[in-house]
C-alpha positions in Angstrom: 0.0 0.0 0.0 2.5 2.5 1.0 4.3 1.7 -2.3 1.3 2.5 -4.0 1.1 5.6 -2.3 4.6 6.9 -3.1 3.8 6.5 -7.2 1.2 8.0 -6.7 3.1 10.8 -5.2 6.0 10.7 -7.6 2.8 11.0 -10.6 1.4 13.7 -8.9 4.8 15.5 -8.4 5.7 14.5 -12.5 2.6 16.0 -13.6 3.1 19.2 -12.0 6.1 19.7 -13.6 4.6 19.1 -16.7 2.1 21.7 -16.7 4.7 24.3 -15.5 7.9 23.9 -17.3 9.5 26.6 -15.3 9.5 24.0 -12.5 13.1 23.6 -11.5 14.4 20.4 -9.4 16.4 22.6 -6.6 15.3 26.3 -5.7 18.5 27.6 -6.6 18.9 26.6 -10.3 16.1 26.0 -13.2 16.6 23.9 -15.8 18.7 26.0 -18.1 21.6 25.0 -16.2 24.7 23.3 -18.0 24.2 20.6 -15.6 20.3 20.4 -15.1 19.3 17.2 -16.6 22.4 15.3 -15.4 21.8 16.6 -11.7 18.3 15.7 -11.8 18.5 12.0 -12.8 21.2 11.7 -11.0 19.1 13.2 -7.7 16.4 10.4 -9.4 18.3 7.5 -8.5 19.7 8.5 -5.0 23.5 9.6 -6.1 23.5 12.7 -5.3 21.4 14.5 -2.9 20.2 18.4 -2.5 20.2 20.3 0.8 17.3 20.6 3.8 16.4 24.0 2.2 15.7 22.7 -1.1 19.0 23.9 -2.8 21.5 22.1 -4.3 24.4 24.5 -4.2 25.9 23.2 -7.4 29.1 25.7 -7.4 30.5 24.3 -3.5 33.4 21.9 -3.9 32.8 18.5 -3.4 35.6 16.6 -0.5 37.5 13.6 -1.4 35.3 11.2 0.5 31.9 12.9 -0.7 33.2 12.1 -4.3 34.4 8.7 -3.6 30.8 7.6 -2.2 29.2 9.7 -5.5 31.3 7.6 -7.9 30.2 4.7 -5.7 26.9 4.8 -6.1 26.6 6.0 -10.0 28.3 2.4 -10.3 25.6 0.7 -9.0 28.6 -0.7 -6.2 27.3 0.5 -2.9 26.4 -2.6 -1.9 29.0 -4.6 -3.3 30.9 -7.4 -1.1 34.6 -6.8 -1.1 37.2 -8.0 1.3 39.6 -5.4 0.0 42.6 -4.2 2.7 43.5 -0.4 2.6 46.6 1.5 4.5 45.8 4.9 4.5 47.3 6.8 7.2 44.4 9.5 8.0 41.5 7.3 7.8 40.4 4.1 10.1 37.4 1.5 10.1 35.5 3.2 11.7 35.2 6.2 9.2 31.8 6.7 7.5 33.4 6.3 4.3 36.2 3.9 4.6 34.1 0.6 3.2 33.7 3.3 0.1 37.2 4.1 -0.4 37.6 0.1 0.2 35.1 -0.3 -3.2 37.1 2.5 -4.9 40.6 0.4 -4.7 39.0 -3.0 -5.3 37.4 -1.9 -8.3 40.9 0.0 -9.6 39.0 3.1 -9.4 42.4 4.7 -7.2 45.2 2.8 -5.9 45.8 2.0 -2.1 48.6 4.7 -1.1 50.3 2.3 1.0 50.5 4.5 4.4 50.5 7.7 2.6 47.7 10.3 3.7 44.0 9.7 2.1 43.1 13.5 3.1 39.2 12.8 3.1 38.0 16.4 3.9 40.2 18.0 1.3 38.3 19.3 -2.0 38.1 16.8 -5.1 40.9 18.4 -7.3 39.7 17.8 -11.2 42.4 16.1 -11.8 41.8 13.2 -9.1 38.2 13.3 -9.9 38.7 13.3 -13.9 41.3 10.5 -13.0 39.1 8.2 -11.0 36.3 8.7 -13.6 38.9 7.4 -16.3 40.1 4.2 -14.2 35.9 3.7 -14.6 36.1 2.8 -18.6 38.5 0.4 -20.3 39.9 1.9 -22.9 42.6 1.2 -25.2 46.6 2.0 -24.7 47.5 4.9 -25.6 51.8 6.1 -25.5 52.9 9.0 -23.7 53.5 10.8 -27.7 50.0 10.4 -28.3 48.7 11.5 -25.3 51.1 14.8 -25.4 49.3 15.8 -28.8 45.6 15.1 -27.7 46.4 17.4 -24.1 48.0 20.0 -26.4 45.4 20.2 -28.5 42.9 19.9 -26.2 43.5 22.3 -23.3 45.2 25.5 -23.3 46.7 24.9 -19.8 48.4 21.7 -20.7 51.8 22.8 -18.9 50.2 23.8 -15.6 49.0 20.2 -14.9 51.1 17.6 -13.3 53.0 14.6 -15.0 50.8 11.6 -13.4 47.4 13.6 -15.1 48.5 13.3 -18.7 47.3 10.2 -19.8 44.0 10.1 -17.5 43.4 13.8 -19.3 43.7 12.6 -22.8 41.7 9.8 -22.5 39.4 11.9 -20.1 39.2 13.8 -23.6 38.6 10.9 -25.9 36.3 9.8 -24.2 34.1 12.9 -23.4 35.0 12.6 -19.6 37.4 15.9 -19.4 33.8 18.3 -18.4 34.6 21.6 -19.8 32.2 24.5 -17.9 30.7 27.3 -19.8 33.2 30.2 -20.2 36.2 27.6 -19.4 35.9 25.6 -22.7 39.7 24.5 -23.7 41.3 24.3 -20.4 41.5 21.5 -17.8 42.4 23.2 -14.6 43.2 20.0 -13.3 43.8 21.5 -9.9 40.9 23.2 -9.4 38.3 22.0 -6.6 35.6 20.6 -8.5 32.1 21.5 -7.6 29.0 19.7 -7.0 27.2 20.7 -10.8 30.6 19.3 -12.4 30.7 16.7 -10.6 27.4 15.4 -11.7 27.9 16.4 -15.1 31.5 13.8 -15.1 29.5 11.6 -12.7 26.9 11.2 -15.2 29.1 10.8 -18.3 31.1 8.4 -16.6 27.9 5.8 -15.9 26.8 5.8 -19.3 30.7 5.6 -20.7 31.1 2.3 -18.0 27.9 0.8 -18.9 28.9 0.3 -22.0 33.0 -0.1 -21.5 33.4 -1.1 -18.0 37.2 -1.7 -17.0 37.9 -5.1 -16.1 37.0 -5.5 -12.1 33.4 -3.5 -12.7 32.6 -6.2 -15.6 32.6 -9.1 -13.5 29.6 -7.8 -11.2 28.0 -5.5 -14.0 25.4 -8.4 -14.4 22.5 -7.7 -17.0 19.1 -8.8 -15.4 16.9 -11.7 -17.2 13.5 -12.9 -16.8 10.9 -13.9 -19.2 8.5 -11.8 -21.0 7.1 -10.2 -24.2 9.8 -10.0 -26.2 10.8 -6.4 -27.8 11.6 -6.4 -31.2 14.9 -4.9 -32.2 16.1 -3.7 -29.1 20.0 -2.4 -29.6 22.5 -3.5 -26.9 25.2 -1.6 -26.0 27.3 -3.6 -23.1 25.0 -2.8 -20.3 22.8 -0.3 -21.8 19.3 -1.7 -24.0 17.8 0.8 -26.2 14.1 0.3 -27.5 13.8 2.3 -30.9 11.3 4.9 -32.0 8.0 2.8 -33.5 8.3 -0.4 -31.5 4.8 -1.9 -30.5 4.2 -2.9 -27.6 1.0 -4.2 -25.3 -0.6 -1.9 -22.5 -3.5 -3.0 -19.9 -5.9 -0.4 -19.7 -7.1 0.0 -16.0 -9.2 2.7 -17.3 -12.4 2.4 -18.9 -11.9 3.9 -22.8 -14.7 4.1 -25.5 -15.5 6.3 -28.5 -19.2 7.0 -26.8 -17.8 8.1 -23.9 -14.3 9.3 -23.7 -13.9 12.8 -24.4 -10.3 14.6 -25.6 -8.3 15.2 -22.6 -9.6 12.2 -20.6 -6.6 10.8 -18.5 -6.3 7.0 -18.2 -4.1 4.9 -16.6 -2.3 1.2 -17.0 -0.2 -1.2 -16.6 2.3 -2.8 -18.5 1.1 -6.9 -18.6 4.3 -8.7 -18.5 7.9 -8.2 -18.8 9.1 -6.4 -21.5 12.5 -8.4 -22.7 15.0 -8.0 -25.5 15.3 -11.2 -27.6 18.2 -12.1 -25.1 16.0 -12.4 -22.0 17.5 -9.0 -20.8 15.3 -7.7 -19.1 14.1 -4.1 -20.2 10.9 -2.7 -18.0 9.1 -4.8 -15.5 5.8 -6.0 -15.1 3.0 -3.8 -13.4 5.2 -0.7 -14.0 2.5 2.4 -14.1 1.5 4.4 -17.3 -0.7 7.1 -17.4 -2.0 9.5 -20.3 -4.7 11.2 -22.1 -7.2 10.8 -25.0 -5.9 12.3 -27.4 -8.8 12.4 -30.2 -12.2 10.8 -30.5 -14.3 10.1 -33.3 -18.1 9.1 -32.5 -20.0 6.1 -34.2 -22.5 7.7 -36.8 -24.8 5.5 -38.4 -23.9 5.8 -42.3 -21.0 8.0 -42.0 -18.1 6.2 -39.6 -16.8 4.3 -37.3 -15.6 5.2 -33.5 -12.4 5.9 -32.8 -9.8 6.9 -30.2 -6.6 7.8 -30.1 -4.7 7.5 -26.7 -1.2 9.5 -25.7 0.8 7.5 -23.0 3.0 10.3 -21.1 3.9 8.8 -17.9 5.6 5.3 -16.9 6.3 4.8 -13.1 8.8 1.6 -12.7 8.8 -0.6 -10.0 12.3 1.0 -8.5 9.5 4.1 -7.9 11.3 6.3 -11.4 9.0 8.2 -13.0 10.0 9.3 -16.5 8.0 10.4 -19.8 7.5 7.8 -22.0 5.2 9.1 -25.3 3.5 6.5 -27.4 0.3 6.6 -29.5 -2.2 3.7 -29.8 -5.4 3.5 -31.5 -8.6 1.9 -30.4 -11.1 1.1 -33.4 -13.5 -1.8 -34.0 -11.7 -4.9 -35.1 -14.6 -7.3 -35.7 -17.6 -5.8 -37.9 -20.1 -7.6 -39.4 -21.0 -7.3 -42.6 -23.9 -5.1 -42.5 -22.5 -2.6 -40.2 -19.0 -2.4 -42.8 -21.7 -1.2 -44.8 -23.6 1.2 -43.4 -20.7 1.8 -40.7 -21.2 3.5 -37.3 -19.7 0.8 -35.3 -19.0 2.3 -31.4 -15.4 1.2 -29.9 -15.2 0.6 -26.2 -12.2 -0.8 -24.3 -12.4 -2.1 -20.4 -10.8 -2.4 -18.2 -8.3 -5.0 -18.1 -8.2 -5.0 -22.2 -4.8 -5.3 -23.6 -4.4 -2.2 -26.5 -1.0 -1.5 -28.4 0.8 1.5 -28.0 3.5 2.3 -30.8 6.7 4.4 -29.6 7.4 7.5 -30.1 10.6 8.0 -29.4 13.4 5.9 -28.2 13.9 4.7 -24.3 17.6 4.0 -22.7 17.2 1.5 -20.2 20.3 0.0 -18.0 19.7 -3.7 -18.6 21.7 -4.1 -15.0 19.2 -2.1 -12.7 16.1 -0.7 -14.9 16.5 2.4 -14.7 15.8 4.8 -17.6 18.3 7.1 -18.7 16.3 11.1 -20.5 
C-alpha cells in the first residue's frame, strides 16, 4: 500500500512539472543549467542529494570522500561485497566512508597509497576526480606521444598540470569525460576543486561511458538482469545499456475504462504494463506492473452511415517498480476490429475498451534503459 502511495506521489509531483515547465528540481537553479538534466537523474536515483532548504548549491566543492561515495553509487557498487585491505594513514574502520574508499581500490577506481595520507575532507581536485572517472572505462593503450598531442590540442593549460594527469586527461578527452564548464571551454584546470554541478555532469558521463565499457574488475559484477516476458523487437545493446527504438509496439493493460461513446479529448487513463518487456536475449528491459498514465488524445463518435468510433490515446507517464518516474510518449489506436457485414456497410460501429483489455501502444521516441538495474536514462 504505502508503495502504492509513493507512485502515486511521484505521478502527482511529474505532472506538475509538466504543466509548469519553469519548474526547476532545486530552488536555486532551473533547468537551463549546463548541468540540469544530469543533476536531476542523478538526484532520481539517490546519487546525489540536494540540501534541507531545497537547494543544491551546485558551485561548492565537493571533499574527497563525498566524491568517492558519489562515484560509488553512480556504479551501481554501494552494496557490493569486497574484502579489500586499505593502509591509508588518515582514515580508520571506523570512518563513515572507509568501506567506500575500500570499493574505490577493489574496483581500480584509485590505488591504495600504502600509508601515505587519504586526506578525506580536502576538495576533489579535477584532476583526481577526472582520473578516478577514467580508471571507470577500459579503454585502449594509448603512448605517452600520443597523449602529449591530444592534451596539447585539447586544453590550453596543458603545462600547468602535473606529469601523473597526462594520460588520464587525454583519454578523459577521448572519451568525453574531461567536463569543460561554460566560459572555461579548452582548459582542464586539473587543480581546481571541482564543484558539486561538475561533478554530476562527469558523474553522469562516466555511468553511461562504464555501462557500455566497464574496466575489467566493474565487468565481472556488472550483471544484465533476465527474466521472461514479451519479447521487444529490435532492441540495440550496447554492453549494459538496452535501447528500444522509435515505433516499436508494444501491449498496454488499460485499467481505465476507454470508448469512442464516452471518452472525451483530454480524458486521463491509466495502465499497466502486462508482462515483462525483454529483449530477444532475455534481458530484461521494464518490469511488469510498472504504471502508465496519459490522455485521450482524439475521439471520433460512431455515426450511423457515416463512420466508425475511434480513439486515439497518448501515453505520457511510466512509473517503474524501483519508484522512477520518466516520460514515456506512445500513441495507440482503439477502433473496432470485428464488424459484421452489415454494419462495414452502413458503418457506425461504437469502440469501447475495459478495463483490463490489452491495447497497443507504438513508440514514439526511443527509451535508454540500464539492462543491469532498470532504470531509464532522459
Amino acid at each position: 500500500m504505502f508503495k502504492k502511495i509513493a507512485k502515486g506521489l511521484i505521478t502527482l509531483v511529474v505532472l506538475a512539472i509538466i504543466s509548469n515547465p519553469a519548474h526547476a528540481f532545486y530552488t536555486d537553479m532551473d533547468q537551463n543549467h549546463w548541468a540540469y538534466q544530469s543533476i536531476k537523474f542523478l538526484t532520481e536515483i539517490g546519487v546525489v542529494v540536494g540540501f534541507p532548504d531545497g537547494t543544491y548549491k551546485p558551485e561548492i566543492p565537493v571533499t574527497r570522500a563525498e566524491f568517492a561515495s558519489m562515484a560509488i553509487k553512480a556504479l551501481g557498487q554501494e552494496n557490493a561485497n569486497v574484502t579489500q585491505n586499505i593502509h591509508f594513514a588518515d582514515i580508520t574502520s571506523d570512518f563513515w566512508a572507509y568501506n567506500i574508499i575500500e570499493k574505490a581500490v577493489y574496483f581500480n577506481l584509485m590505488s591504495d597509497s600504502k600509508g601515505e595520507a587519504y586526506r578525506p575532507f580536502d576538495p576533489v581536485t579535477r584532476a583526481e576526480a577526472i582520473g578516478l572517472a577514467v580508471n571507470a572505462i577500459a579503454s585502449s593503450p594509448i603512448s605517452e606521444q600520443r597523449a602529449t598531442d591530444v592534451c596539447n590540442k585539447a586544453y590550453k593549460d596543458v603545462t600547468q598540470m602535473p606529469a601523473w594527469f597526462l594520460m588520464s586527461a587525454a583519454k578523459a578527452h577521448l572519451l568525453n569525460l574531461d567536463v569543460q564548464i561554460p566560459e572555461h571551454e579548452g582548459t582542464i584546470e586539473s587543480q581546481r576543486p571541482m564543484n558539486r554541478a561538475e561533478v554530476a555532469m562527469l558523474l553522469y558521463r562516466m555511468m553511461q561511458e562504464a555501462k557500455l565499457n566497464p574496466n575489467e574488475k566493474l565487468a565481472e559484477v556488472m550483471q544484465k538482469k533476465t527474466a521472461d516476458g514479451f519479447i521487444v523487437d529490435n532492441v540495440k545493446v550496447q554492453g549494459s545499456i538496452g535501447i528500444i527504438p522509435a515505433g516499436t509496439i508494444f501491449p498496454i493493460k488499460l485499467e481505465t475504462v476507454v470508448g469512442s461513446k464516452i471518452s472525451n479529448v483530454g480524458d486521463t487513463y491509466t495502465a499497466k504494463t502486462p508482462k515483462n518487456y525483454v529483449t530477444k536475449e532475455k534481458y530484461l528491459l521494464i518490469s511488469e506492473n510498472s504504471d502508465l498514465k496519459g490522455q485521450v488524445k482524439y475521439v471520433q463518435r460512431g455515426r450511423l452511415f457515416k463512420q466508425h468510433g475511434e480513439v486515439i490515446l497518448k501515453n505520457e507517464l511510466l512509473v517503474t517498480p524501483n519508484d522512477q518516474a520518466i516520460m514515456v510518449y506512445c500513441v495507440g489506436t482503439l477502433d473496432p476490429q470485428k464488424i459484421g457485414f452489415w454494419r462495414r456497410i452502413f458503418k457506425g460501429k461504437q469502440v469501447i475498451t475495459k478495463s483490463g483489455e490489452i491495447v497497443n501502444l507504438r513508440l514514439l521516441a526511443p527509451i535508454k534503459i540500464d539492462l543491469t538495474n532498470g532504470y531509464i536514462y532522459e
